[in-house]
MARKEMI-350201 format. One record per residue (C-alpha): residue number from 1; x negated, y negated, z. Coordinates in steps of 0.001 Angstrom, whole numbers, plus 524288, in hexadecimal, padded with zeros to 5 digits. Example, Ala and Ser with C-alpha at 12.3 -4.5 7.8 and 13.67 -1.06 7.14 Angstrom:
<sites>
<site n="1" east="7CFF4" north="81194" up="81E78"/>
<site n="2" east="7CA9A" north="80424" up="81BE4"/>
</sites>
This chain:
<sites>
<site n="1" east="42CDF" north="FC349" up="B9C0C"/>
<site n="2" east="43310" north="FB511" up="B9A19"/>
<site n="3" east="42D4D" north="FAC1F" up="B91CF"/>
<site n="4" east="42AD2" north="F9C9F" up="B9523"/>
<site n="5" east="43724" north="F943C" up="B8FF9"/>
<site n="6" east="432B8" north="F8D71" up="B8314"/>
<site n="7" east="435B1" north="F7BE6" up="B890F"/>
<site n="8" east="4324C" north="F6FD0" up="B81C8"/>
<site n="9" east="42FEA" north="F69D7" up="B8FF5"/>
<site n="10" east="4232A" north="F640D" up="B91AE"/>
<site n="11" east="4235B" north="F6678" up="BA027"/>
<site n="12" east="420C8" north="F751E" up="B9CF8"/>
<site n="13" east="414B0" north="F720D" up="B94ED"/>
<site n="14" east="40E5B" north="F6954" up="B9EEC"/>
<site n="15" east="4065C" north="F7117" up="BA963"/>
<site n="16" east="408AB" north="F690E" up="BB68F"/>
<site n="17" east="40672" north="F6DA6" up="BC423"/>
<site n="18" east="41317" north="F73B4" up="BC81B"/>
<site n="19" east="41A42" north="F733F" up="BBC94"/>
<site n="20" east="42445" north="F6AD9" up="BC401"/>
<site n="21" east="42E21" north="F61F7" up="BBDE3"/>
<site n="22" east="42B2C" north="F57C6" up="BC691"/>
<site n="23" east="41B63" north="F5A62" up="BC407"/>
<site n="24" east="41CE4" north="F59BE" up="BB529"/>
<site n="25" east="4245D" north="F4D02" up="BB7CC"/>
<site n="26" east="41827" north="F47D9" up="BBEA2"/>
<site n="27" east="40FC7" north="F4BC4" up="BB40C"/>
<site n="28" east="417B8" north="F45F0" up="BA926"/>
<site n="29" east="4188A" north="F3B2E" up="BB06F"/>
<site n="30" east="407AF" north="F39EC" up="BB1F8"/>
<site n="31" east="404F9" north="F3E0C" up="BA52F"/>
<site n="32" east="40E28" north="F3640" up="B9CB5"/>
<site n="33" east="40377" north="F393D" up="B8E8A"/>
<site n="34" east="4053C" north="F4705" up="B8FB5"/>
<site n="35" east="4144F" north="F4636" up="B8F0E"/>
<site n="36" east="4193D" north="F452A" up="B8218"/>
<site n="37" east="42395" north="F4A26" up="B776E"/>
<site n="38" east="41CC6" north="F5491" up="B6DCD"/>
<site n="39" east="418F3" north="F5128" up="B6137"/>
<site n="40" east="4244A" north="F5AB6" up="B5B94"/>
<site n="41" east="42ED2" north="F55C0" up="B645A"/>
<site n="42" east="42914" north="F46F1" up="B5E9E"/>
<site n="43" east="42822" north="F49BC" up="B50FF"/>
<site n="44" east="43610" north="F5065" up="B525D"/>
<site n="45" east="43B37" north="F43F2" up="B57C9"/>
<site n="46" east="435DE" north="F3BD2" up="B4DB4"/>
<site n="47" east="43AC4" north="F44AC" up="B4393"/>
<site n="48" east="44865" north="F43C7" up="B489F"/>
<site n="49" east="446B1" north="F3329" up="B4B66"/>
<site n="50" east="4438F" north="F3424" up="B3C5D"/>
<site n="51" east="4502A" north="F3BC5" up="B3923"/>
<site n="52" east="45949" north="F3406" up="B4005"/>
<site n="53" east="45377" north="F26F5" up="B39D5"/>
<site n="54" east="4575B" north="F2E24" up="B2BF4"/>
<site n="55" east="463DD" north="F3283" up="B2FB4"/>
<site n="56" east="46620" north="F22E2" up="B356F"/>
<site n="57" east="462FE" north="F1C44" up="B29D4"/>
<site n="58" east="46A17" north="F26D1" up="B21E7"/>
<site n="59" east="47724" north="F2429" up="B28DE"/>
<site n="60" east="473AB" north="F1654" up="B2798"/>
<site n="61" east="472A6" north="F1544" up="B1961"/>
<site n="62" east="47D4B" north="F1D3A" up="B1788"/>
<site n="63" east="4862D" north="F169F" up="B1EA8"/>
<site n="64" east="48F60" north="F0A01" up="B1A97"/>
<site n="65" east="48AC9" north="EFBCB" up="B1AD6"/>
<site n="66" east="49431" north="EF342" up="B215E"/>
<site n="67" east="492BC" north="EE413" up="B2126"/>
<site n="68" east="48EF1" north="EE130" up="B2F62"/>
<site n="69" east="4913C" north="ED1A7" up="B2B45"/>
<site n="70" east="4972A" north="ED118" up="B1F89"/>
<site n="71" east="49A1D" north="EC39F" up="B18D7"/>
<site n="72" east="4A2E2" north="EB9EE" up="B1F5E"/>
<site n="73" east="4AD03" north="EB65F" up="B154C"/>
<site n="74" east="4AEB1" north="EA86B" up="B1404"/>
<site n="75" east="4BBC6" north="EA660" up="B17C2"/>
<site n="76" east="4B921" north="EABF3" up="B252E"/>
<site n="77" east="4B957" north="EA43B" up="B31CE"/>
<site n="78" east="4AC06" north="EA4C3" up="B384A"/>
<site n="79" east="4B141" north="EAA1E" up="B42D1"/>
<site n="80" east="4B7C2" north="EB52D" up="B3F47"/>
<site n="81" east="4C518" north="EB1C5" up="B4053"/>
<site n="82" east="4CF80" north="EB0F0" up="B33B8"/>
<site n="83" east="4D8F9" north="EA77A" up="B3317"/>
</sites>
């Protein structure tokens, strides 16, 4: 006896008419509320949103501060240019 494949697809839970691609389509389509993420695949999202942010600010803070504009010394020609 074969069992049923174990899927994460929500088309398999949803009872439709014929069970049709294009059917399920339809119905996703009418019934917009009763389409959403789970609440494990959502909290497991936020959990990883929250690890990156850590790891970020880590490599941030960690890293070495350059002087975007430093001080213009005052022998310098506003433009740029040295004679």
């Amino acid at each position: 006896m074969t069992r049923k494949k174990k899927t994460r697809s929500l088309a398999d839970k949803v009872t439709i008419r014929t069970g049709r691609r294009k059917d399920y389509k339809k119905w996703r389509h009418d019934n917009p509320d009763q389409v959403a993420p789970s609440r494990r695949f959502v909290a497991k999202k936020q959990q990883q949103r929250k690890l990156q942010a850590v790891r970020k600010l880590a490599r941030q803070q960690e890293g070495q501060n350059i002087a975007i504009h430093p001080e213009k010394k005052e022998g310098e020609d506003p433009s740029g240019e040295r004679s």
